[in-house]
C-alpha positions in Angstrom: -3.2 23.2 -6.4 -0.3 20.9 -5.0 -1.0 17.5 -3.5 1.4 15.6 -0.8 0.4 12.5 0.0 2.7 11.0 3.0 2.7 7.2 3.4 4.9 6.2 6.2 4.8 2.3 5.7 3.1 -0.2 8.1 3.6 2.5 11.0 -0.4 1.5 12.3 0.2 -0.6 15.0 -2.1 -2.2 18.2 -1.4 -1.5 21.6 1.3 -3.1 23.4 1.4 -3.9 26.9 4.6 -3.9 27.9 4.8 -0.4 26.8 1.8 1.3 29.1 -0.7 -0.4 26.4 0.4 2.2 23.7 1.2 2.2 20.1 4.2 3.7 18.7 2.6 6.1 17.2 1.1 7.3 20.0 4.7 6.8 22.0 6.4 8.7 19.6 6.7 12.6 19.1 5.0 13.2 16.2 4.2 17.1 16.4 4.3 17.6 12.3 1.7 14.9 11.5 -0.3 16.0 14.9 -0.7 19.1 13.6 -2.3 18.0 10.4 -4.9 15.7 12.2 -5.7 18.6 14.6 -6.0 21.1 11.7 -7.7 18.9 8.9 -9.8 16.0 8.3 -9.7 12.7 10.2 -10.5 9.2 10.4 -10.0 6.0 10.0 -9.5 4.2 6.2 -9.6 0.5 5.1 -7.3 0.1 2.5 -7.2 -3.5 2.5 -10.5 -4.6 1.4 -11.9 -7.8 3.2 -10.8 -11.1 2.1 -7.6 -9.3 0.4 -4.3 -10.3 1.2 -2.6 -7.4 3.5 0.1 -6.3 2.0 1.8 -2.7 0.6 0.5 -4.3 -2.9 -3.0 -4.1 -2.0 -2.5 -0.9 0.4 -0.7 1.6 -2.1 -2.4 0.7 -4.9 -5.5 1.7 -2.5 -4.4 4.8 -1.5 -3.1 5.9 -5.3 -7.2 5.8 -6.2 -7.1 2.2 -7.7 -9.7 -0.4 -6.0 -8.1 -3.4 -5.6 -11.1 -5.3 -6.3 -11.0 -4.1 -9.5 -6.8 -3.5 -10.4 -4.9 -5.6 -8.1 -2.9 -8.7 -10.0 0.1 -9.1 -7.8 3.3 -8.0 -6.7 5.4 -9.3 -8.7 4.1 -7.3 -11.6 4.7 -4.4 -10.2 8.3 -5.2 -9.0 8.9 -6.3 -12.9 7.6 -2.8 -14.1 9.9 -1.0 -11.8 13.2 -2.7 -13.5 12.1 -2.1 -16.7 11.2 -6.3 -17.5 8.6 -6.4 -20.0 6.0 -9.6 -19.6 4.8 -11.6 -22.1 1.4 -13.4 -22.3 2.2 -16.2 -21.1 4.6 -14.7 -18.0 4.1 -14.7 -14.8 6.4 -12.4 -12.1 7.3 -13.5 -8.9 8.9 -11.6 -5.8 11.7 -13.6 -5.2 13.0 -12.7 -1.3 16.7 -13.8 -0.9 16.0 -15.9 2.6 17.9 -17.7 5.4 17.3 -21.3 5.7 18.7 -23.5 9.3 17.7 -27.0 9.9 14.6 -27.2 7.6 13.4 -23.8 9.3 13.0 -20.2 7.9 14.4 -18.3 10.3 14.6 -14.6 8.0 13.0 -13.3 5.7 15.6 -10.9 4.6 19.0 -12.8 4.6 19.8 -10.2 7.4 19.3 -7.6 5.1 21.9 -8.6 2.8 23.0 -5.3 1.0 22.5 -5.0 -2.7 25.7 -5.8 -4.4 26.1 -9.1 -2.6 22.9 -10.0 -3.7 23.3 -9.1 -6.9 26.1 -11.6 -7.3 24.1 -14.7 -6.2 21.2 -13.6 -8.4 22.8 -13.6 -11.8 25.1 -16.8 -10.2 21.4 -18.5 -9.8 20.3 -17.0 -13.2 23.3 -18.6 -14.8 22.7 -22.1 -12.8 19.1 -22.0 -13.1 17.5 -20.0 -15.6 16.6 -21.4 -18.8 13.9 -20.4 -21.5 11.0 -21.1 -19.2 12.5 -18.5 -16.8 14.1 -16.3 -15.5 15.8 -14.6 -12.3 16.4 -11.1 -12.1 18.3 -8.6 -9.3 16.5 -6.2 -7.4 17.1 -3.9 -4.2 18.6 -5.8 -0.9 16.7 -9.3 -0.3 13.9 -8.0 -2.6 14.6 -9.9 -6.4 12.3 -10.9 -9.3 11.9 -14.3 -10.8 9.9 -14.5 -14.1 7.9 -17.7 -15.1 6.4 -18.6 -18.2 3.3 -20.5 -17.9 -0.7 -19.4 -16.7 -1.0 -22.2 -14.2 1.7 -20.3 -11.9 -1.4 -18.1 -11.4 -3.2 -20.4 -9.2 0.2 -21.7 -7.0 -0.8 -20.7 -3.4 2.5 -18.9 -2.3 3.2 -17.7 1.3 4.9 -14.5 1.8 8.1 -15.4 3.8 7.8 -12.7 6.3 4.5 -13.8 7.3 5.9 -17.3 8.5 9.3 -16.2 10.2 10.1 -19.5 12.2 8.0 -22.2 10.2 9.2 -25.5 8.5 10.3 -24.6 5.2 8.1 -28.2 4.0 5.0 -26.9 5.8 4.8 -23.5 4.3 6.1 -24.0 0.3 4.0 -23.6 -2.1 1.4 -25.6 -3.0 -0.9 -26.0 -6.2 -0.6 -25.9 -9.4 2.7 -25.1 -10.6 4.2 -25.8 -7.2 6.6 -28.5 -8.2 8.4 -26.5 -10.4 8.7 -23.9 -7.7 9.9 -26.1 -5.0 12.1 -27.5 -7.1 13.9 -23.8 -7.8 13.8 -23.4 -4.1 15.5 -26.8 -3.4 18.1 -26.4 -6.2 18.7 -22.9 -4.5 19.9 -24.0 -1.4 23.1 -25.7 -2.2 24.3 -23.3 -5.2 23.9 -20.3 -2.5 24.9 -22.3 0.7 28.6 -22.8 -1.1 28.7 -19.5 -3.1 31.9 -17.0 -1.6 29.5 -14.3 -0.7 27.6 -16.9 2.1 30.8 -18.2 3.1 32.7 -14.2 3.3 28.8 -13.2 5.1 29.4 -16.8 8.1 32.9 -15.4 8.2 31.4 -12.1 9.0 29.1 -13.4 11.2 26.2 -12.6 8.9 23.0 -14.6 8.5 23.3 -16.4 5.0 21.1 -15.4 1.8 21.2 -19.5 1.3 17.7 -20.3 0.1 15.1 -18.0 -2.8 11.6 -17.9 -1.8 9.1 -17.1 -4.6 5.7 -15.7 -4.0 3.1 -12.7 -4.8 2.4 -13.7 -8.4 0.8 -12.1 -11.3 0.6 -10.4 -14.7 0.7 -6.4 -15.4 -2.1 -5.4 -14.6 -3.9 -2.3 -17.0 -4.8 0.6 -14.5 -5.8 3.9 -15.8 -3.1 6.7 -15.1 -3.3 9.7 -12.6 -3.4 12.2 -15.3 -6.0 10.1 -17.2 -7.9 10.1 -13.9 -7.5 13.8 -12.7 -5.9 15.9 -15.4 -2.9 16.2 -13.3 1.2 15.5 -13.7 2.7 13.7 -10.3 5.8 11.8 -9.2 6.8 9.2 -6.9 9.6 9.2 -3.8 10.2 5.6 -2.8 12.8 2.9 -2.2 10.8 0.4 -2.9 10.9 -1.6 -6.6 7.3 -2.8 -5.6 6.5 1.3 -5.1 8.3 2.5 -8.1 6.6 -0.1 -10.7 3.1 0.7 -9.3 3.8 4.5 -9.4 5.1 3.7 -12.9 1.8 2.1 -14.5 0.3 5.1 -12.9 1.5 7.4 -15.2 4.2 9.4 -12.1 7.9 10.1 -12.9 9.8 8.0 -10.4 12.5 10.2 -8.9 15.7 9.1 -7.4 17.0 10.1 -4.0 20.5 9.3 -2.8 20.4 8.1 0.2 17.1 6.7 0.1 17.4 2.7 1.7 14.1 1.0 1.9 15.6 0.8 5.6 16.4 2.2 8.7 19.5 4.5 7.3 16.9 6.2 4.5 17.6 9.7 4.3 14.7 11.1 5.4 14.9 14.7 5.2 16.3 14.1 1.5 13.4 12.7 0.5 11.2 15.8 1.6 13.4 18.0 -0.5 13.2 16.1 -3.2 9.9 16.1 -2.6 9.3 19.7 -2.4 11.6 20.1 -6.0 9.2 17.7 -7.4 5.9 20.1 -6.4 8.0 22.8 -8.5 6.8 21.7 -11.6 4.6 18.8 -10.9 0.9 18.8 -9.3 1.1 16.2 -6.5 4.3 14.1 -4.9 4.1 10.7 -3.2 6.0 10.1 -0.6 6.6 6.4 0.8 8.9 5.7 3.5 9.5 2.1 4.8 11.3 2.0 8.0 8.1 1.7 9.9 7.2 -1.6 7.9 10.8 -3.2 8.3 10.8 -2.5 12.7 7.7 -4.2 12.4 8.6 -7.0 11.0 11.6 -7.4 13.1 9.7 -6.6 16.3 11.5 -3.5 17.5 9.5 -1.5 19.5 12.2 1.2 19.7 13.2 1.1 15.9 9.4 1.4 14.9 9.2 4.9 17.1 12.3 5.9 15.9 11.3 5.4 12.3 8.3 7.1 12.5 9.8 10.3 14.7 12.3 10.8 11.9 9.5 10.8 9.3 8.0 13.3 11.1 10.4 15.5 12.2 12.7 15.0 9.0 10.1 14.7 6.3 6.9 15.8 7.0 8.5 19.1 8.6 10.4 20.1 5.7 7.6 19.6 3.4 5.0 21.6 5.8 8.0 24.3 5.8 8.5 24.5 2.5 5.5 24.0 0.6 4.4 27.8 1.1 7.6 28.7 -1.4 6.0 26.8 -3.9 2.4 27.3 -3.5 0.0 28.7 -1.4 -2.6 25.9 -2.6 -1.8 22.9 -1.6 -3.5 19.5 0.5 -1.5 16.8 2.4 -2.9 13.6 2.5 -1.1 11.3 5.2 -1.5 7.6 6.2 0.2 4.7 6.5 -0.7 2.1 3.5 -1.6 -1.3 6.5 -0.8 -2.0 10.3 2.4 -4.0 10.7 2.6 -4.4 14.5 5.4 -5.8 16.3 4.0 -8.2 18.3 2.6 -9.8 15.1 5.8 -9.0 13.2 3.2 -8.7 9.9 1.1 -7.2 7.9 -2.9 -6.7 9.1 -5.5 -5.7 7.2 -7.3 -3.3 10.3 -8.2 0.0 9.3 -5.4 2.8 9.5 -5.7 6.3 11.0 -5.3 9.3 7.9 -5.4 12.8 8.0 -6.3 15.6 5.1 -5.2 19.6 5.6 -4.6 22.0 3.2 -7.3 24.3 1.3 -10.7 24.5 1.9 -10.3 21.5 4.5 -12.5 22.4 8.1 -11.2 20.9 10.4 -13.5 18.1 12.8 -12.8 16.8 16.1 -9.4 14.9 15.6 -6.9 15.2 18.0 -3.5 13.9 17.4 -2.3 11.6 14.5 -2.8 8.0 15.8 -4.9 5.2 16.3 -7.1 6.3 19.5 -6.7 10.3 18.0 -8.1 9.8 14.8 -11.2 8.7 16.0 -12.8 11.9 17.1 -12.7 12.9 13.4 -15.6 13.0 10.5 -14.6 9.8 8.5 -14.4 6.1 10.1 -13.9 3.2 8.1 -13.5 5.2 4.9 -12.6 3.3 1.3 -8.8 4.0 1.1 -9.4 3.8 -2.6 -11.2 6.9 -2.2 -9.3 9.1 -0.4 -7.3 10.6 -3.7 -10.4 11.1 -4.8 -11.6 13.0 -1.4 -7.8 15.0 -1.7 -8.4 15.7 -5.8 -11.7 16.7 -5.0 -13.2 15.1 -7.6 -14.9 11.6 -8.3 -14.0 9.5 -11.2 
């Protein structure tokens, strides 16, 4: 048997007015992913469990069997595991974002999505201004970086995930707690080493928003989760752009596989990563797919972007794995759902339960209609424990 499981990030949405009360899942043309709510199971899962923080942290590590009740201990982590940075006992592993600070306010999250070499310049420039044995800053992919901490009290620093507060004064959203002087103290040292570093002026120059401020948050050690073949006897990979991905696909025993072209943004080679995908199914049991255009339109409010996004995931992706699949087996189950809701009125991440459909062998169909929030909800299983849905694919309960 061959598993697919097809996350297209944050593509759950809520119903926007100003577009006939629709979401853009229902907007866009989705006839790939229709077809597997119409012909499999359907419903509705939580993968953010109340009183969780919503965020593709908590969500994938749902969806990849793992309650996060029981597994989740930050981002971070999981960012650290993906580039290879082993933690000591006493460290603690921040996502560091790359932001864009004006007048006391952040106004980006992203530092206009500031492409990956640049960044990679000002973070070993910080790491040589600021580092020291206590800690340590370390590139990542685009605005997404890693700054490791030594010391257990960072672990109760209340930290605010930048893209959640787009438009706030920097003073009334830092963090706060225990550990938090140190913290603001990196952020405040940041600002004038990055304001006058070439790459910020060349990016003004260019008319580019300026990576001129770090912002640390989503703290927490490696956490010990048992792997997927531990689990369920089976070998799988993982398809993502995403360090955060790639480190939690990484403690769960999958091969991470590399595709050129793949972003993390709107220019992610979708159809690239379904043939890689389908390769991978040649010699490995199941394939994950993540894509996160859907999550990035989101945040940025772009109606237009977000249906793009998700059109090209279906057409692009999904289609050339439903193609394909039958050259590599004739046994095989898709499992497809976005990991949260990021809609773009709210411009983040909500924890409301997201639509998911299951096809493949043995699967009888129920009453689901099309793949979306309203069309879902004809089918068998509302409200279901994303946690359990591998479990529900696998067919088998551990």
């Amino acid at each position: 048997m061959k598993y697919i499981v097809l996350v297209p990030d944050g593509a759950a949405d809520l119903p926007v007015e100003r577009y006939g009360g629709l979401t853009p899942l229902q907007a866009a043309a989705t006839p790939n992913m229709d077809f597997l709510a119409k012909n499999g199971i359907c419903g509705t899962a939580v993968t953010i469990p109340p009183g969780m923080p919503a965020g593709s942290d908590v969500a994938n590590c749902s969806i990849l069997g793992y309650d996060p009740r029981l597994f989740y201990s930050g981002r971070g982590p999981l960012e650290a595991a993906s580039m290879g940075i082993g933690l000591g006992p006493e460290d603690v592993a921040f996502r560091c974002n790359l932001v864009t600070e004006e007048s006391g306010v952040l106004v980006d999250f992203s530092a206009g999505h500031i492409s990956s070499q640049e960044a990679a310049e000002l973070i070993a420039f910080l790491n040589e201004r600021l580092g020291d044995a206590t800690g340590s800053f370390y590139a990542g992919i685009s605005y997404r970086h890693l700054l490791v901490l030594s010391g257990n009290r960072f672990l109760k620093t209340r930290c605010i995930p930048p893209h959640d507060v787009v438009g706030s004064r920097v003073k009334e959203i830092s963090p706060q707690g225990e550990g938090a002087e140190q913290l603001v103290s990196l952020m405040e040292k940041s600002r004038p080493l990055l304001t006058d570093h070439p790459v910020n002026k060349t990016r003004l120059d260019r008319s580019e928003k300026p990576a001129n401020m770090i912002w640390p948050w989503g703290q927490g050690k490696t956490p010990a989760l048992p792997t997927i073949p531990e689990k369920y006897g089976i070998e799988g990979s993982i398809i993502t752009a995403v360090d955060l991905l790639k480190g939690l696909g990484l403690l769960a025993g999958l091969e991470r596989i590399h595709v050129p072209g793949a972003t993390g943004y709107y220019d992610t080679d979708y159809e690239a990563k379904g043939l890689y995908a389908v390769e991978a199914l040649s010699c490995k049991d199941l394939v994950y797919v993540h894509v996160e255009a859907p999550d990035e339109a989101g945040h940025e409010g772009d109606w237009e972007a977000k249906v793009k996004a998700i059109e090209c995931f279906d057409r692009l992706t999904v289609a050339t794995l439903l193609n394909e699949i039958s050259r590599i087996s004739e046994d095989f189950r898709f499992l497809l759902l976005p990991d949260h809701a990021t809609p773009v009125e709210a411009r983040t991440h909500t924890a409301d339960a997201v639509p998911f459909a299951l096809y493949g062998l043995d699967i009888i169909p129920d009453a689901g209609s099309s793949f979306d929030e309203e069309g879902v909800l004809g089918g068998s299983l509302l409200n279901y424990p994303g946690w359990q849905l591998l479990d529900l694919a696998i067919g088998s309960q551990s």
